[in-house]
C-alpha positions, 0 to 999 in steps of 0.5 A: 328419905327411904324409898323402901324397907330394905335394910341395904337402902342406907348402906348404899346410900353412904359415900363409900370410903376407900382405904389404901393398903399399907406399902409392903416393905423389903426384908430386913438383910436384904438389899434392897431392904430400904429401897423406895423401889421395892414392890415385891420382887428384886429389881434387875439393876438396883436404883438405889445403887445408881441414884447413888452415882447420879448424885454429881460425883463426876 
């Protein structure tokens, strides 16, 4: 039902719908090329590194 002649009315009736972005990957030769971690910058320690080691190699 329109309440009015405004062309906006059924715009903002409709559910908005939200995208996500697509995850930025590290660049290739990198290393932290293939890093779960990666959100932009170089981490201080690497995690892939020392998940690596938490593996029960004891």
């Amino acid at each position: 039902m329109k309440f009015t002649n405004s062309p906006y009315e059924t715009m903002m009736q409709q559910v908005p719908r939200y995208e996500r972005p697509e995850p930025v990957k590290a660049p290739e030769g990198s290393r932290c090329h293939g890093c779960p971690y990666w959100r932009g910058i170089g981490c201080v320690a690497c995690y892939r590194e020392l998940l690596k080691g938490a593996g029960g190699g004891r």
